[in-house]
C-alpha positions as YAML, in Angstrom:
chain: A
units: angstrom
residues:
- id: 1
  name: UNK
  ca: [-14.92, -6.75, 15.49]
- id: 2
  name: UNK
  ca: [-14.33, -3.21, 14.24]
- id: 3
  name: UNK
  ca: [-18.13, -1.05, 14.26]
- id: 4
  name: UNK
  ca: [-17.16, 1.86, 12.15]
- id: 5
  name: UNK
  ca: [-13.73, 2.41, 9.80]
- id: 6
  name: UNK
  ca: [-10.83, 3.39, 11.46]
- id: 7
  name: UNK
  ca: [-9.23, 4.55, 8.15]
- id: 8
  name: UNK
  ca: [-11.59, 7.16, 7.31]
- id: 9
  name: UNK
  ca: [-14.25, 8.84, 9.20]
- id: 10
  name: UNK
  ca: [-17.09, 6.24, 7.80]
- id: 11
  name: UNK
  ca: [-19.18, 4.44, 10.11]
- id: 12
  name: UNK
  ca: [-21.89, 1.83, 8.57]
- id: 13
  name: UNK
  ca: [-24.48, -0.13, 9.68]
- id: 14
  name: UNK
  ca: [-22.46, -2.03, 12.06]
- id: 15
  name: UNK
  ca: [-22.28, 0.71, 14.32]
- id: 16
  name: UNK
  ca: [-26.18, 0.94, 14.13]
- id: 17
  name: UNK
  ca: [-26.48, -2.55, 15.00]
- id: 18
  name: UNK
  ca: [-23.98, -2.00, 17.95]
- id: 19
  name: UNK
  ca: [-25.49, 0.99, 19.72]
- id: 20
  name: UNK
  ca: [-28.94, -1.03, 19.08]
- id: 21
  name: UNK
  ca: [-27.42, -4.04, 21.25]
- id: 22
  name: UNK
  ca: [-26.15, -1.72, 23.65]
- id: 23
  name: UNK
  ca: [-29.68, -0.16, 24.39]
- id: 24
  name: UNK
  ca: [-32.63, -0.93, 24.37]
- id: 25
  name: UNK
  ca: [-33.85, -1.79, 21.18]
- id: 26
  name: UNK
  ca: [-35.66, -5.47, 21.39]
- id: 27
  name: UNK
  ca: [-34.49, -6.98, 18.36]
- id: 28
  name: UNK
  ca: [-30.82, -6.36, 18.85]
- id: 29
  name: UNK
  ca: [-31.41, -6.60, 22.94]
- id: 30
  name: UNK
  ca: [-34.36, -8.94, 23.40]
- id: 31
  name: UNK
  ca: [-33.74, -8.98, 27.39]
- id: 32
  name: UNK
  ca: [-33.86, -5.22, 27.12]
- id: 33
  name: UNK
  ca: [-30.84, -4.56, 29.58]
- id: 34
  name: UNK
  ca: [-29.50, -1.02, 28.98]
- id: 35
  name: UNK
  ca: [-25.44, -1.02, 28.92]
- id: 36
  name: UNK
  ca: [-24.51, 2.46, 27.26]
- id: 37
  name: UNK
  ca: [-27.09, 5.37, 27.51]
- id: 38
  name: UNK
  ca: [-26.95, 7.80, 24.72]
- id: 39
  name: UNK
  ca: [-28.22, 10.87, 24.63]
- id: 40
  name: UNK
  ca: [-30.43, 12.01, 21.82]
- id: 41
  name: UNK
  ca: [-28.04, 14.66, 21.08]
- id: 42
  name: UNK
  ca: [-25.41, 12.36, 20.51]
- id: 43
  name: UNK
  ca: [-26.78, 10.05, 17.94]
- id: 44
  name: UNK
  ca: [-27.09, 11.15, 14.32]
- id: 45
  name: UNK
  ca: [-29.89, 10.99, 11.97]
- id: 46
  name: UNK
  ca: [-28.88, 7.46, 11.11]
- id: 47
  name: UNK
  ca: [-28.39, 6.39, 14.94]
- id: 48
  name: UNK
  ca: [-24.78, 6.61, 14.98]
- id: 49
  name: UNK
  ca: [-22.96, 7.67, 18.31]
- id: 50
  name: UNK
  ca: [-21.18, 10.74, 17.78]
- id: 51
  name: UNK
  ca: [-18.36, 12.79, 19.08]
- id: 52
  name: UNK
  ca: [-18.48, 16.48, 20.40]
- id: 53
  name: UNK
  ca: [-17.67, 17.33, 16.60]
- id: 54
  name: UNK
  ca: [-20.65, 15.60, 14.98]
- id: 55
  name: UNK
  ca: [-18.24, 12.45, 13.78]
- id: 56
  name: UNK
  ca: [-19.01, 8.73, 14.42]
- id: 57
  name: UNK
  ca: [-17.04, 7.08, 16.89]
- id: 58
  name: UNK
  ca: [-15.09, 4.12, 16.31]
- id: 59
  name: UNK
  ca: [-15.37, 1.04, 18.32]
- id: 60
  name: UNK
  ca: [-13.50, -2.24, 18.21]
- id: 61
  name: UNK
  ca: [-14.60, -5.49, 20.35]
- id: 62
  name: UNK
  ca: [-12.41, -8.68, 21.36]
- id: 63
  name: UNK
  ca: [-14.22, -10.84, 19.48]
- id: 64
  name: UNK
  ca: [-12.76, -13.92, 20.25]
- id: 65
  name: UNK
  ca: [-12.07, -13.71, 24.05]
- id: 66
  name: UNK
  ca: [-8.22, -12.80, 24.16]
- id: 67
  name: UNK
  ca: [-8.53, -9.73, 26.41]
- id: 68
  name: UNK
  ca: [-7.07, -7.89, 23.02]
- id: 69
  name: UNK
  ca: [-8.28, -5.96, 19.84]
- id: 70
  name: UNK
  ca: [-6.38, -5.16, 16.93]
- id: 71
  name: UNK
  ca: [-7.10, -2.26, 14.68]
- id: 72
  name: UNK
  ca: [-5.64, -0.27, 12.10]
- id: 73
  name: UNK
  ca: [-5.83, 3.10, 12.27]
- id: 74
  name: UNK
  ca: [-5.20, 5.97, 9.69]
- id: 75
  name: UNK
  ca: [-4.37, 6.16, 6.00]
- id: 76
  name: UNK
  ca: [-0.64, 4.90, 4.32]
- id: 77
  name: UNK
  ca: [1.72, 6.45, 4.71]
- id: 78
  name: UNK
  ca: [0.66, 7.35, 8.80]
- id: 79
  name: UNK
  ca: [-1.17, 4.18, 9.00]
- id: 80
  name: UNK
  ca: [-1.12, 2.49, 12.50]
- id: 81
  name: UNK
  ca: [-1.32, -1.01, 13.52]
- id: 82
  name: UNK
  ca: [-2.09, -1.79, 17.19]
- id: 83
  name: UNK
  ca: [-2.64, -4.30, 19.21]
- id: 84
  name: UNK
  ca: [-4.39, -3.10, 21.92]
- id: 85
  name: UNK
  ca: [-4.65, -4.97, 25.28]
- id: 86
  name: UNK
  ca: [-8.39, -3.90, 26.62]
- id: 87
  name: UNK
  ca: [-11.48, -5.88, 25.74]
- id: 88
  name: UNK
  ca: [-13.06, -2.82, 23.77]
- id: 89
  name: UNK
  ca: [-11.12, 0.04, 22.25]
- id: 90
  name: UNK
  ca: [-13.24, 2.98, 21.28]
- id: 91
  name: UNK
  ca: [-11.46, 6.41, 19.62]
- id: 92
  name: UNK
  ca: [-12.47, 9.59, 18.17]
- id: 93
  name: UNK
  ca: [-11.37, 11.42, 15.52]
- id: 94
  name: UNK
  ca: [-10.87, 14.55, 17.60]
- id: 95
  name: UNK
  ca: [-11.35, 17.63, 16.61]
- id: 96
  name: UNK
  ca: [-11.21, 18.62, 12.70]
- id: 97
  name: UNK
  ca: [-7.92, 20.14, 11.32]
- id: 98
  name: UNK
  ca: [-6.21, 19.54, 14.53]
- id: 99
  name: UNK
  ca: [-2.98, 18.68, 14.85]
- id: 100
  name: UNK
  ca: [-3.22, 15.86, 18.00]
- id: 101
  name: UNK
  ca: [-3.51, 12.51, 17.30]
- id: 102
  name: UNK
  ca: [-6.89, 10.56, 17.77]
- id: 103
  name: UNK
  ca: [-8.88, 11.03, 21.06]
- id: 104
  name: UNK
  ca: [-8.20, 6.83, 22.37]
- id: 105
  name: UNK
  ca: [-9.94, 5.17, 24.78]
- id: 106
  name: UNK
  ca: [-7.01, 2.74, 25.74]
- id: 107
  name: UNK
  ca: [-4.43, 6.07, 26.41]
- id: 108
  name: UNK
  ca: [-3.81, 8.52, 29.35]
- id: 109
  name: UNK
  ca: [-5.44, 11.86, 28.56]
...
């Protein structure tokens, strides 16, 4: 499960839903146990989890229990397919106008 679009810097309501599930919101999290604490600061209007430059994360789940997500990142002609071998993949899209590749949870700093 992708929560956000890894092709452009658009994140939709899944990402809501997501960082609902992962708090404490009682719909999403009816046994109210806190996994990810966000600060206020880092949460849009709309209750997306941002970066340090005001964009939406991007975060992608094993959804069926493999130990692996697959995403595409980027736009043809750069576009990148990975499989990557974590559980949950999360990435940034780094600063704006710089020239480094996405900020990725799954590679060495």
């Amino acid at each position: 499960f992708a929560f956000g679009d890894p092709e452009t810097e658009n994140v939709g309501y899944d990402q809501n839903l997501l960082i609902s599930a992962l708090t404490t919101n009682t719909t999403a999290n009816p046994r109210r146990i806190r996994f990810i604490e966000v600060p206020l600061d880092r949460l849009s209007a709309e209750g997306r989890f941002i970066d340090p430059w005001d964009t939406p994360y991007v975060v992608a789940l094993d959804g069926n229990h493999d130990g692996q997500v697959s995403m595409a990142i980027g736009q043809a002609p750069r576009r990148e397919t990975m499989n990557i071998q974590e559980p949950v993949a999360v990435f940034s899209w780094g600063e704006p106008r710089a020239t480094q590749r996405p900020i990725r949870s799954w590679e060495a700093p």
